[in-house]
C-alpha positions as CSV (number, residue, x, y, z in Angstrom):
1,X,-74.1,-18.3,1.2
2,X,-70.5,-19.2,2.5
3,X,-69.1,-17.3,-0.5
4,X,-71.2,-14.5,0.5
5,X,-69.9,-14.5,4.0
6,X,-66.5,-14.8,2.9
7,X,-67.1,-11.7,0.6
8,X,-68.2,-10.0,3.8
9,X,-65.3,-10.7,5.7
10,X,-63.1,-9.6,3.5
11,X,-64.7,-6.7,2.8
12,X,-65.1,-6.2,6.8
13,X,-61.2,-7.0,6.7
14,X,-60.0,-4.6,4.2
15,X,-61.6,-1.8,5.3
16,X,-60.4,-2.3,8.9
17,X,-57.0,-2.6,7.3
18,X,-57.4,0.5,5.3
19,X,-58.4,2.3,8.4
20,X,-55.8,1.7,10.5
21,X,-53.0,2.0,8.0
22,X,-54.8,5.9,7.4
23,X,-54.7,6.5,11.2
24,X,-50.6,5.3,11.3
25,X,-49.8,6.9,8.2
26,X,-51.8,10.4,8.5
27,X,-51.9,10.6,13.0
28,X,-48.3,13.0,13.2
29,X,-49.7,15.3,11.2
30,X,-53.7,15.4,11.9
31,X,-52.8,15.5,15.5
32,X,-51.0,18.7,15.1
33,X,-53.4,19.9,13.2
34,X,-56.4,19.9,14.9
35,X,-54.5,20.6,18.4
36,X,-51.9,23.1,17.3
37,X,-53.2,24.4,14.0
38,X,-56.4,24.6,13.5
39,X,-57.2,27.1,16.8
40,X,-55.5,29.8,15.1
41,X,-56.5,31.1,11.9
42,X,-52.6,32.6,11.3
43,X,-51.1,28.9,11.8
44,X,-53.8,27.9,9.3
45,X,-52.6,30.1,7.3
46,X,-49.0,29.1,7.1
47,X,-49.5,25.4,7.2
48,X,-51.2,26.2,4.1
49,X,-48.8,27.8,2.2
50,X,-46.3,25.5,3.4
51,X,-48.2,22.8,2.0
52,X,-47.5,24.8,-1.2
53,X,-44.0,25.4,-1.0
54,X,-44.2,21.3,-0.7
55,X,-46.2,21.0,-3.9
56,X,-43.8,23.4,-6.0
57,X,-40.5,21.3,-5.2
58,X,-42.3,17.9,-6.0
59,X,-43.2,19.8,-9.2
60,X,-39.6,20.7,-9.7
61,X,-38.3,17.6,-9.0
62,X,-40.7,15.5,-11.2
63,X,-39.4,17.9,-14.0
64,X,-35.9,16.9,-13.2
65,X,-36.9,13.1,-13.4
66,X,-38.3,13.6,-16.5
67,X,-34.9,12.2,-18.4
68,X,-34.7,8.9,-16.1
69,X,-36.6,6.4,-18.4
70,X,-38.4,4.3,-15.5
71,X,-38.7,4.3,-11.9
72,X,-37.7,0.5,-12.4
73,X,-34.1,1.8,-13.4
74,X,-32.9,2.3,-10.3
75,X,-32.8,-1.6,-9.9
76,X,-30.9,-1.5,-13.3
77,X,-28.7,1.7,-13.3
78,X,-28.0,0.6,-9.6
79,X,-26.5,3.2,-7.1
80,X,-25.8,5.7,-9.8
81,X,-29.6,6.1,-11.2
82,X,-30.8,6.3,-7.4
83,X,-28.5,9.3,-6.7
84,X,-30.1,11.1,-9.8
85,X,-33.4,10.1,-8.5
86,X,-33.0,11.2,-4.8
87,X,-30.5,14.2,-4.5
88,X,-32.6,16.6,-7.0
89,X,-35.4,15.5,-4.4
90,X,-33.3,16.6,-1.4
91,X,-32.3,20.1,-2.8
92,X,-35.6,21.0,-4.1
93,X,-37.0,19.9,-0.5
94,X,-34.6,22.0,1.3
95,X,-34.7,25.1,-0.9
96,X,-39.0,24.7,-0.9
97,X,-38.0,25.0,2.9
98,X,-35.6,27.7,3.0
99,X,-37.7,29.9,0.9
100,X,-41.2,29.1,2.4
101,X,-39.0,30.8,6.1
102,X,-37.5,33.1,4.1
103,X,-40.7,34.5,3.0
104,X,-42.2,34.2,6.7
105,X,-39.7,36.2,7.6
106,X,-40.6,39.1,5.7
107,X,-44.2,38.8,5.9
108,X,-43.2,38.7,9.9
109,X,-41.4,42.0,9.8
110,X,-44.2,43.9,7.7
111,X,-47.0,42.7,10.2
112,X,-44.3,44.0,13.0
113,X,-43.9,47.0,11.6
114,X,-47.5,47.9,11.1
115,X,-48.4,47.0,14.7
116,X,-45.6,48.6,15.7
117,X,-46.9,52.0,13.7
118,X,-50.4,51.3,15.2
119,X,-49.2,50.8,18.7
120,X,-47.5,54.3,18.4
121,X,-50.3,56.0,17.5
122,X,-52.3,54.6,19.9
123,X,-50.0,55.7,23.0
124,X,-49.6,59.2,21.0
125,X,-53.6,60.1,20.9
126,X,-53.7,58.7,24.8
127,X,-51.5,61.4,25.6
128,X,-53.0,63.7,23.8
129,X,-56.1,62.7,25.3
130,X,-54.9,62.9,28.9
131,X,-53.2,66.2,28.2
132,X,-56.5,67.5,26.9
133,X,-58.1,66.2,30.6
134,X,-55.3,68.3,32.5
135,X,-55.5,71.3,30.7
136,X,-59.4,71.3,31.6
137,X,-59.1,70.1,34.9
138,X,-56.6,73.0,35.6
139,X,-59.1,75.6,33.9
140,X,-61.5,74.3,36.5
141,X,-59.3,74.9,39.6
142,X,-58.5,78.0,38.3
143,X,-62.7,79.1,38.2
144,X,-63.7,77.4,41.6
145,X,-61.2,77.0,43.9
146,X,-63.7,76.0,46.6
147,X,-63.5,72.3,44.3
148,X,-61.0,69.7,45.3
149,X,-58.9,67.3,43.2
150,X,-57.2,64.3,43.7
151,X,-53.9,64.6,42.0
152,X,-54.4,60.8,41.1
153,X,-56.7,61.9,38.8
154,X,-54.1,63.4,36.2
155,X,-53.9,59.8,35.1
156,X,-57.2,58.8,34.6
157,X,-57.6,57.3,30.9
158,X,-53.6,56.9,30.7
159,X,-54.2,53.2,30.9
160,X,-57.5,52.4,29.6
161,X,-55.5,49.4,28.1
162,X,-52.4,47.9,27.5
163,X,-50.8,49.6,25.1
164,X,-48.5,46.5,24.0
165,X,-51.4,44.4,23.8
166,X,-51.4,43.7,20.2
167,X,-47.4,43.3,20.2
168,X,-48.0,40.7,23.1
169,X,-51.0,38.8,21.2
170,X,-48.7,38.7,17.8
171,X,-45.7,37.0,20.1
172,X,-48.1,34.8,21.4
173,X,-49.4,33.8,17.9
174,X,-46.5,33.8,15.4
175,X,-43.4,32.5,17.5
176,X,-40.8,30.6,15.6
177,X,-42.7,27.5,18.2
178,X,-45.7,27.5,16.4
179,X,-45.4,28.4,13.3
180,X,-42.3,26.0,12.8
181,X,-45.0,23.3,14.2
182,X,-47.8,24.4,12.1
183,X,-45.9,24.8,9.1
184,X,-44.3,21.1,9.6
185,X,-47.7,19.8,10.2
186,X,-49.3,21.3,6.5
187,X,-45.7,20.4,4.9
188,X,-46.0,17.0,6.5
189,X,-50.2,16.6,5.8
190,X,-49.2,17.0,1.5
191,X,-46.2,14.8,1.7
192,X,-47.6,11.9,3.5
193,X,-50.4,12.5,1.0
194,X,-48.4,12.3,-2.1
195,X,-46.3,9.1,-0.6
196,X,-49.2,7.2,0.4
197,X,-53.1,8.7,-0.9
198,X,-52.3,6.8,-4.4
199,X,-51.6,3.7,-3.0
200,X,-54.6,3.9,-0.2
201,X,-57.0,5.5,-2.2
202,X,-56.2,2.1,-4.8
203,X,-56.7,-0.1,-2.2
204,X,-59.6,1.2,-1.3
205,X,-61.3,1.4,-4.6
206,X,-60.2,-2.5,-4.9
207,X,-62.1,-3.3,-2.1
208,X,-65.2,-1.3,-3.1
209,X,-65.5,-3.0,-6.0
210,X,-66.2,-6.6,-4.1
211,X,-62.7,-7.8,-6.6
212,X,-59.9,-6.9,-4.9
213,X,-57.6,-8.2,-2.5
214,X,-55.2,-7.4,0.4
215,X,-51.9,-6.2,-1.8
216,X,-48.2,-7.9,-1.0
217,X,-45.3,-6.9,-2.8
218,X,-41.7,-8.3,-3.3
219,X,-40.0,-5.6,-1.1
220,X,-41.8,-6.4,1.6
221,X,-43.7,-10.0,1.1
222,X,-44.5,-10.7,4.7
223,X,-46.6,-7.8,5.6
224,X,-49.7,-5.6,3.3
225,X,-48.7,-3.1,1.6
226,X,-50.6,-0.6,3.4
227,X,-48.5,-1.1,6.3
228,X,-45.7,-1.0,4.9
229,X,-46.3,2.6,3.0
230,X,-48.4,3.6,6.4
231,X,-45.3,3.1,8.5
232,X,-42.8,5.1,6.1
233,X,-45.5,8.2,5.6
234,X,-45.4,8.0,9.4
235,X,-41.9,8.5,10.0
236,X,-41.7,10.9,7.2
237,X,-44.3,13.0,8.6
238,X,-42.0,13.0,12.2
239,X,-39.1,14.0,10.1
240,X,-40.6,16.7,8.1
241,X,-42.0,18.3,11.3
242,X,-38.2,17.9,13.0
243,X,-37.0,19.1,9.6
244,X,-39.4,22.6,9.1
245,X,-38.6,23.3,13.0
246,X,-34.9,22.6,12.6
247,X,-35.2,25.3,9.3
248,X,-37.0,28.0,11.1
249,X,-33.9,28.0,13.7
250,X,-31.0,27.8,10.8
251,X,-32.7,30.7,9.0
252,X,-33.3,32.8,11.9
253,X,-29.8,32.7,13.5
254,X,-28.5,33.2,10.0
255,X,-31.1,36.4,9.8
256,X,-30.1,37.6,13.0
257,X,-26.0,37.2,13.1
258,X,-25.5,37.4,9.1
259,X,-23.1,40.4,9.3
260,X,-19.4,40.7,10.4
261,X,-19.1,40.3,13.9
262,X,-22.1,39.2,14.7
263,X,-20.8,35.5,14.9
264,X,-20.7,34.4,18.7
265,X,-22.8,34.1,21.4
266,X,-22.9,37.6,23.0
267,X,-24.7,39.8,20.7
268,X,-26.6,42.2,22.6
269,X,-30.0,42.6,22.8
270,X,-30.3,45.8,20.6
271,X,-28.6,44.2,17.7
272,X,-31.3,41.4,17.7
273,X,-34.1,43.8,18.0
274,X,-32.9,45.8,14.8
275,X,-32.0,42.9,12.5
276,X,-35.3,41.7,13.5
277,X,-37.2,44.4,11.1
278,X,-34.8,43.7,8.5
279,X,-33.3,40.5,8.4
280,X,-31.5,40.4,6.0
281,X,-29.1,43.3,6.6
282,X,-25.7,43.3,8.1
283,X,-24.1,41.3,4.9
284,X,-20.4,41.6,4.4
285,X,-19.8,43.7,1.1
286,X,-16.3,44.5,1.5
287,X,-13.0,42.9,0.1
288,X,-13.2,40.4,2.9
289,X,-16.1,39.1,1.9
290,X,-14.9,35.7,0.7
291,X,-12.1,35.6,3.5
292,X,-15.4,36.4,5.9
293,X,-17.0,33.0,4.0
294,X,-14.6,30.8,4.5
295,X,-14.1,31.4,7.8
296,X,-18.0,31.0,8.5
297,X,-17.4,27.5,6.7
298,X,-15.3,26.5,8.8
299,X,-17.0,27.6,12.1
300,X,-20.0,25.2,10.5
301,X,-18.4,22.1,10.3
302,X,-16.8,23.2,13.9
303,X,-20.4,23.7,15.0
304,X,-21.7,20.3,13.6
305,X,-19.4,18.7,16.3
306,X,-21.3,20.2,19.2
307,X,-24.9,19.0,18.3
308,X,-24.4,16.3,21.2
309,X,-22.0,18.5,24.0
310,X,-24.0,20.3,26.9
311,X,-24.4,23.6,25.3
312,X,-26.0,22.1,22.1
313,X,-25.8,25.0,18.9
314,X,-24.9,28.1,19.1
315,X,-27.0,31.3,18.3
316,X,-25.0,32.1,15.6
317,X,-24.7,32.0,12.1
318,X,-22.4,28.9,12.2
319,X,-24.7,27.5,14.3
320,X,-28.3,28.1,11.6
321,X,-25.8,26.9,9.1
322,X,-25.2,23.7,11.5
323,X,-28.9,23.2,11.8
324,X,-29.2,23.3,8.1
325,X,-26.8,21.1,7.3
326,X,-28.4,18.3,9.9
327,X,-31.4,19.4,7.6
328,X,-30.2,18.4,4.3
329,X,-27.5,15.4,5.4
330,X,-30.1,13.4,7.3
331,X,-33.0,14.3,4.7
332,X,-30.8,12.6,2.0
333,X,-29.7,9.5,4.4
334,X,-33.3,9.0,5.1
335,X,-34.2,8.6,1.2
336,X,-30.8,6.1,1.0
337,X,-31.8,4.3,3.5
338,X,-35.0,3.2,1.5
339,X,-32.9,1.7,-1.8
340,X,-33.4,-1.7,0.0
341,X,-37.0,-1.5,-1.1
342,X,-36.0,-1.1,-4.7
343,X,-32.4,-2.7,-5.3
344,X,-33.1,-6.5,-3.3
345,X,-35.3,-9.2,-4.8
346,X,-36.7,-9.6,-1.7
347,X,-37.9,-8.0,1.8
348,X,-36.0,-5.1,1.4
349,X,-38.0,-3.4,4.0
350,X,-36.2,-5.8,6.9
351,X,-33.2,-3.6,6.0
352,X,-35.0,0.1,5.0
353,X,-37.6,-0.2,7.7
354,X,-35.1,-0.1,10.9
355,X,-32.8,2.1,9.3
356,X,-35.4,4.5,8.7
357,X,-36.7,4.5,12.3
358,X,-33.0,5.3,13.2
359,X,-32.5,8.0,11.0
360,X,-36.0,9.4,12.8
361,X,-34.7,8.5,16.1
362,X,-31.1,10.0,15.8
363,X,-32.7,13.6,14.1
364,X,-34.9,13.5,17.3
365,X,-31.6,13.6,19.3
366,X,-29.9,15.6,17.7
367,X,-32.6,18.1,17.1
368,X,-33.0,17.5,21.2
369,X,-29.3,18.4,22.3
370,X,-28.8,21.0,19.6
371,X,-31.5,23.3,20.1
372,X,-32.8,22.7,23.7
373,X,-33.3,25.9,25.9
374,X,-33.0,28.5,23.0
375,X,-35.2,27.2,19.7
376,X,-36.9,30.4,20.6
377,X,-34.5,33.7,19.3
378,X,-33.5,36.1,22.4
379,X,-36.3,38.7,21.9
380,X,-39.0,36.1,21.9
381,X,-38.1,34.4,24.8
382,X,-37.8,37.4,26.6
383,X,-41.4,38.7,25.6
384,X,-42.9,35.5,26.4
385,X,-41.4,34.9,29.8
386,X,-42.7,38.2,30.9
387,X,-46.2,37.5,29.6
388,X,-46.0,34.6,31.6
389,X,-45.1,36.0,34.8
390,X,-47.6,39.0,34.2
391,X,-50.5,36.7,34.0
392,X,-49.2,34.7,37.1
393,X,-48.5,37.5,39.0
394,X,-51.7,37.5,40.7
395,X,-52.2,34.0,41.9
396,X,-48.5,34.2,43.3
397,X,-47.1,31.3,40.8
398,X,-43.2,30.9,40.9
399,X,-41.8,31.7,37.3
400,X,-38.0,29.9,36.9
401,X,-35.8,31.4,35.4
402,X,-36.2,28.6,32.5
403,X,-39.8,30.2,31.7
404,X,-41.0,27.0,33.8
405,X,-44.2,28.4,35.9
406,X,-45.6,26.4,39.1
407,X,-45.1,23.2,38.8
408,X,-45.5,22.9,34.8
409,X,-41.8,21.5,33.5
410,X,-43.1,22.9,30.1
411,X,-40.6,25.5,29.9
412,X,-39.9,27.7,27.0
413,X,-37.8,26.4,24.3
């Protein structure tokens, strides 16, 4: 009987342990995903394919890794082996990213485009419609003149609805906000699976099978290995979200001041508006093409330097080519930082684990400072801020000038 009860307990035990470490490992990303996500069918829809874009540069990069003999050869090979292990990792990453936004965008501009098209011929057959009413209306003064009309009524039918309505839900819906979120959170969901499903789902079936045990290893010898891997698929998930969000605002300011000229912070709004249907216009093609490089270059590094001052980025090209770099540069340091694990005897995680937080901690500051008060491009914000002071307009709400209504300090990014 005592063994029975021990059995019990540990069972009891292990699943309790399991659970938790699922909750820690798994909470960033299910808590976007049923609060931000899952409302929407659109986000569902990106989070998706992000999720996708995820699974095709792990693919990609397990090809590359197909020459290194072992994963134990990084403890061998040292600091050499580990670079070939981690940097093909951290390209394919960041061009799975790149591509997955680049692809938004032009999925974006044809669902613009066709509301766009619809909303036009809506507002045409209105007026068609209300010129139709006039033309009767006058044929009836014209035969009874004993009838009175109020000239009021010329209108009637000119606003049976908003004619914008469709353009407004869409801004509502698929802002660079939420679908950097939503796309984070799906990009985030597959990672954290791919990190750390092997190792729970093995520990689980351990348990099940009344044999197993609670696993320890070397790198970490003080605390279960289901905590361990819980705690980096956590901060991984954080960073991947930071990291999708932090893409989305490269990408667009690089879609939006691409061309010559378009580098500073005073770009009218009608330039925005028609780089927005094509993106990907504006490109230098002249002879000054690799002059025009350079000099972007060097406005990058530049740009780096003011992640931290008041201002934060720019909305520039320099200034998406800023964000991406943060992207990629603390993407790579927060692999390095976990070579502890695999190059020391012992407890590596006492080094990897802090440094890791840090790396999660110092994105979130920098992603703060850079990007506070205009993640949202020019157009968006403006749309947005005027939905919100249209729908507050009639319970006489104050609307800053920050997008902050009332006494909500959630203002508009």
């Amino acid at each position: 009987v005592p063994d029975d009860e021990n059995t019990s307990s540990r069972l009891i035990m292990t699943f309790l342990l399991s659970l938790g470490s699922f909750l820690v490992a798994f909470s960033p990303s299910l808590s976007l995903l049923f609060t931000v996500v899952f409302p929407k069918p659109q986000l569902v829809i990106l989070s998706i394919t992000a999720a996708f874009f995820y699974l095709l540069s792990a693919f990609f990069s397990s090809l590359f890794w197909l020459p290194v003999p072992d994963g134990s050869a990084a403890k061998e090979g040292g600091i050499a082996t580990l670079l070939a292990l981690t940097i093909p990792s951290v390209i394919f990453q960041m061009a799975g990213r790149c591509s997955f936004v680049k692809l938004y965008f032009r999925v974006e501009g044809v669902i613009r485009r066709s509301v766009k098209r619809h909303e036009e011929e809506t507002i045409a057959a209105t007026h068609a419609r209300n010129n139709d009413n006039r033309s009767h209306r006058s044929s009836n003064r014209n035969n009874d003149s004993t009838n009175n009309y109020d000239d009021d009524d010329d209108d009637e039918g000119s606003n049976d609805g908003d004619p914008h309505a469709e353009t407004n839900a869409l801004q509502l819906q698929l802002n660079d906000l939420s679908c950097s979120l939503s796309s984070g959170c799906g990009y985030a969901l597959l990672h954290s699976l791919f990190l750390y499903g092997t190792l729970l789902a093995s520990e689980s079936g351990e348990s099940s099978t009344s044999t197993g045990g609670t696993l320890y290893q070397p790198s970490c010898s003080d605390v279960p290995s289901l905590i361990h891997g819980a705690v980096i698929a956590c901060l991984f998930s954080i960073l991947d979200v930071m990291w999708m969000m932090l893409t989305f605002f490269g990408m667009r300011r690089r879609a939006l001041y691409g061309g010559h000229g378009n580098d500073n912070n005073n770009n009218n709004s009608s330039n925005i508006n028609n780089n927005m249907h094509n993106p990907y216009n504006g490109r230098a093609t002249s002879s000054n093409t690799t002059t025009w490089k350079l000099s972007q270059w060097k406005r990058t590094v530049l740009e780096s330097l003011t992640f931290l001052s008041p201002k934060g980025l720019s909305d520039s090209f320099s200034g998406g080519n800023a964000a991406l770099g943060l992207v990629f540069y603390s993407h790579l340091l927060a692999s390095l930082v976990l070579a502890p694990n695999g190059l020391m005897e012992r407890d590596g995680c006492l080094i990897s684990l802090p440094c890791l937080a840090g790396v999660v901690i110092l994105v979130g500051v920098l992603f703060k400072a850079g990007v506070k008060g205009h993640f949202l491009p020019e157009d968006q914000r403006r749309r947005i801020l005027g939905l919100r002071m249209e729908d507050v307009a009639a319970s006489g709400a104050v609307v800053g000038s920050n997008g902050v209504i009332g006494n909500d300090n959630a203002g508009i990014m």
